[in-house]
C-alpha positions in Angstrom: 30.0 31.1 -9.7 26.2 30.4 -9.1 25.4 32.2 -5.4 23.8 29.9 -2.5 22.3 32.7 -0.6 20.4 35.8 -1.8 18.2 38.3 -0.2 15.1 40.4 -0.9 15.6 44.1 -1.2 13.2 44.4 2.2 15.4 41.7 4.6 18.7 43.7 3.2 17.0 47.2 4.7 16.0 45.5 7.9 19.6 44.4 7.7 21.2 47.4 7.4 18.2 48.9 10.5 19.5 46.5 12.7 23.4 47.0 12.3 22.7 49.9 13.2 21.0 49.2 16.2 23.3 46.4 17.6 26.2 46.0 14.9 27.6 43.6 13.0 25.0 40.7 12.9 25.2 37.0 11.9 22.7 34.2 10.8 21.7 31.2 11.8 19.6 28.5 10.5 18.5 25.1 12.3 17.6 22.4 11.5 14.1 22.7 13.7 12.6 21.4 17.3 12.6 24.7 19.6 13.7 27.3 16.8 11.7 25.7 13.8 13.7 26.0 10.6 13.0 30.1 10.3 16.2 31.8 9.6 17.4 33.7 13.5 19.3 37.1 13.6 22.0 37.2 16.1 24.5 40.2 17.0 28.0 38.4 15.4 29.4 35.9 17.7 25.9 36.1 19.6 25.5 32.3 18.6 28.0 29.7 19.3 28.4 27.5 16.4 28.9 23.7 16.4 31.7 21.5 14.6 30.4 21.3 11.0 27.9 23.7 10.8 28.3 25.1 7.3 28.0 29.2 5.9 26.5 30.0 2.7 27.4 32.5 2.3 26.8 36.8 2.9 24.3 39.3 3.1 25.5 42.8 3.2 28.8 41.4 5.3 26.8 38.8 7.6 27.6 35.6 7.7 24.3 33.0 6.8 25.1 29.3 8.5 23.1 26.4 8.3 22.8 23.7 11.0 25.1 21.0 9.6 22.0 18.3 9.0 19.6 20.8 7.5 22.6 21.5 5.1 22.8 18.1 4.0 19.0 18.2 3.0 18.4 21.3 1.6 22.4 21.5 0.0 20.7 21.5 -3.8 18.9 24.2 -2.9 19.2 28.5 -3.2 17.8 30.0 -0.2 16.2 34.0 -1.0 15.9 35.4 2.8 12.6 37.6 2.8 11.3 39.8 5.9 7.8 39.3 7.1 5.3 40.9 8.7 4.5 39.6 12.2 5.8 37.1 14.9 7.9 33.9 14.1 8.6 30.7 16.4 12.1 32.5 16.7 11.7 35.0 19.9 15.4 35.4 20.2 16.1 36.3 16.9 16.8 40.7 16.7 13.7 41.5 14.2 11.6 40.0 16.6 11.0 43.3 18.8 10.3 45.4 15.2 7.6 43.0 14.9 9.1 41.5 11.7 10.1 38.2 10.8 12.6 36.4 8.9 11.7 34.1 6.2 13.5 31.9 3.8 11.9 30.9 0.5 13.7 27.7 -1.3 14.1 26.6 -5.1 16.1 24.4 -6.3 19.4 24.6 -8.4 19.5 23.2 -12.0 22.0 20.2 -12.9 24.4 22.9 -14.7 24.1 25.5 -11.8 25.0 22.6 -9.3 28.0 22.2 -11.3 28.9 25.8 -10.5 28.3 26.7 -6.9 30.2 28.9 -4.7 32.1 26.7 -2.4 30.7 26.8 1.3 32.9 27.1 4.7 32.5 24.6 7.2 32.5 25.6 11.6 36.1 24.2 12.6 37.1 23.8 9.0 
């Protein structure tokens, strides 16, 4: 099975820094107006999730979901979470104080890995 979600080797150590500053931890991506599209760090359960909204999958045990529309337009895509120096649009997100940033970087999946894609999990599903 072809992964959705994959992760830098810098965004999984700022992962495992942050667990253990405020525990488990969970992802969320929108689909833009107040939080832009730039992937937000969240203590788990520290985001209420809407009907529909749809996980990708994992990164060293957190959940990734995607706002339910955004899915639907990047959905052909594999999403590679990076960690960047500096200050996002996202100001609640848990990297933010570290002065780092979350980053997702996007290419698209070939007609044969489409045909073999880890299945995702829908909110309320």
């Amino acid at each position: 099975m072809i992964k959705r979600l994959d992760a830098t080797e810098k965004a999984i150590d700022l992962i495992k820094k942050l667990k253990e500053l405020h525990g488990e931890l969970m992802f969320y991506q929108a689909g833009g107006c107040c939080e832009g599209t730039q992937p937000q760090c969240f203590e788990k359960g520290g985001y209420y999730l809407r009907m529909n909204d749809v996980c990708i999958g994992e990164i060293d045990g957190s959940e990734f979901w995607v706002d339910k529309d955004l899915f639907e337009y990047w959905k052909y895509s594999h999403f590679k979470l990076d960690v960047l120096d500096g200050f996002g649009v996202g100001g609640f997100s848990l990297e933010t104080p570290l002065g780092k940033t979350f980053k997702i970087h996007y290419t698209l999946f070939t007609a044969e890995e489409l045909e073999n894609l880890t299945p995702i999990k829908r909110e309320g599903e």
